[in-house]
C-alpha positions in Angstrom: 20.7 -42.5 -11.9 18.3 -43.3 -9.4 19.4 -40.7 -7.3 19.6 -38.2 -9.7 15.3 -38.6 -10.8 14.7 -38.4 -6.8 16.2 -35.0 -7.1 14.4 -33.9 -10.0 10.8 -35.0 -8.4 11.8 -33.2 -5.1 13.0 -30.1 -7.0 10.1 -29.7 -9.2 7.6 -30.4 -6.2 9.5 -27.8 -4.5 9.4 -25.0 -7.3 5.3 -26.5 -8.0 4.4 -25.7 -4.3 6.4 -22.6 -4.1 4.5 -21.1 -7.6 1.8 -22.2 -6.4 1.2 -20.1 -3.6 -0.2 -16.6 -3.8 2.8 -14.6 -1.8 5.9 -14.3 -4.0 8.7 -16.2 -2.0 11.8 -13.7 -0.3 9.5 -10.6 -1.5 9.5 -7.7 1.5 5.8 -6.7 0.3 4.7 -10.1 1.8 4.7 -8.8 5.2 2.4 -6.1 4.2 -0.1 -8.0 2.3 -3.9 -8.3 3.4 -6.6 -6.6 5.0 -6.5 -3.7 6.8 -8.9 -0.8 8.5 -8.2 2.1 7.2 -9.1 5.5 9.2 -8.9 8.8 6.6 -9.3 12.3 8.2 -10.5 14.2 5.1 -10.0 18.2 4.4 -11.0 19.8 1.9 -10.3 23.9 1.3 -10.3 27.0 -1.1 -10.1 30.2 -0.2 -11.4 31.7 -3.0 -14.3 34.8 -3.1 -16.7 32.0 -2.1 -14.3 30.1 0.4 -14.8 27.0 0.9 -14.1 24.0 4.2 -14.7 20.6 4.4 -13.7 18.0 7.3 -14.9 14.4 7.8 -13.4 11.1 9.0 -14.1 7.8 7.4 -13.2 4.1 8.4 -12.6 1.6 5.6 -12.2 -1.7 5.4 -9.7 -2.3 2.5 -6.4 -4.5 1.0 -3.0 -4.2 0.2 -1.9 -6.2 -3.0 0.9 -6.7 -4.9 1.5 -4.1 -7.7 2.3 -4.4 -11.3 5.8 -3.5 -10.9 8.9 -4.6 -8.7 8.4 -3.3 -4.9 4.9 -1.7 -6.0 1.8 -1.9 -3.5 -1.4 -1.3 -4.2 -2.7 0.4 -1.5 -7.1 0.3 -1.5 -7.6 2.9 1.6 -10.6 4.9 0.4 -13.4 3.7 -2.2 -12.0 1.3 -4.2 -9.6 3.7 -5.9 -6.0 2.1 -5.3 -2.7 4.0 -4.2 -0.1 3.1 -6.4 3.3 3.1 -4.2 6.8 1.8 -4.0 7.8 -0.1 -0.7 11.1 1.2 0.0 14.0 0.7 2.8 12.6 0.5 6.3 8.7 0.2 5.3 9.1 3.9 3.6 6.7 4.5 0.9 7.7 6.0 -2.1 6.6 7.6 -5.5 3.9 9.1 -4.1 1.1 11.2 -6.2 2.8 14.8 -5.0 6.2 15.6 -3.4 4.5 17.0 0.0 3.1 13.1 0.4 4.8 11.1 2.5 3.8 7.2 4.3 5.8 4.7 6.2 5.3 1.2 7.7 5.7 1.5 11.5 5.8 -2.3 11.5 4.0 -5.3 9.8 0.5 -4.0 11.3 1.0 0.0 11.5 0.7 2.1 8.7 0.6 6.0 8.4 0.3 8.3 4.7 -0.1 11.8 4.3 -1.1 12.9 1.0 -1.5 16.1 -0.1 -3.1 17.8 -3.2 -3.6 21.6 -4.7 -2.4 24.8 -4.0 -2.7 28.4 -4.3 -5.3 29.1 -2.0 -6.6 25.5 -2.3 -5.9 21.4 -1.9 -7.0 18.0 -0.4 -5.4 16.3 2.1 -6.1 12.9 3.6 -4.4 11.8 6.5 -4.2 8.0 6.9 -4.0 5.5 9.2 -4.4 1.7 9.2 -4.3 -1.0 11.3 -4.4 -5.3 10.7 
């Protein structure tokens, strides 16, 4: 019996201490997690009658978190507005705002996105890269 309520107290302190901290145990996010500099080249284009071409390059300082859903990251890179992404094999990111996006881990402290939106004589792209 004895032996049995030593068991319960260490398995309980074990599952207390593990809920207890803020990375989710075995979860491949983890590795991603924290903050990061974030380097956006920034174009902006219409070729309409008026035409139209904007290029700048900002620095950010911003986080990765944990998303709502399973293998979601939430991916702060540019004024506070999150990128909502899944992590997927390999460090690719996926469900990305358009199919010509694209973003992959390199490793734990190397990350690169393209994102890309508009058409028809038109669009935003910012071209990302971030460093821990």
């Amino acid at each position: 019996m004895k032996h049995r309520n030593l068991l319960f107290v260490a398995i309980s302190s074990l599952l207390l201490i593990t809920i207890g901290c803020e990375k989710i145990p075995f979860d491949d996010r983890n590795d991603y997690l924290g903050d990061w500099t974030f380097t956006t080249e920034i174009t902006e284009l219409n070729t309409d009658s008026v035409g139209y071409f904007f290029q700048d390059s900002i620095t950010y300082q911003g986080t990765i978190k944990y998303g709502n859903e399973k293998n979601e990251l939430s991916i702060d890179y540019h004024n506070g507005t999150p990128l909502i992404v899944t992590l997927g094999e390999n460090g690719k990111l996926e469900n990305l705002p358009t199919h010509y996006c694209s973003g992959s881990f390199s490793n734990t402290s190397t990350l690169d996105i393209y994102l890309k939106w508009g058409g028809l004589g038109g669009g935003v792209t910012h071209q990302v890269y971030a460093t821990r």
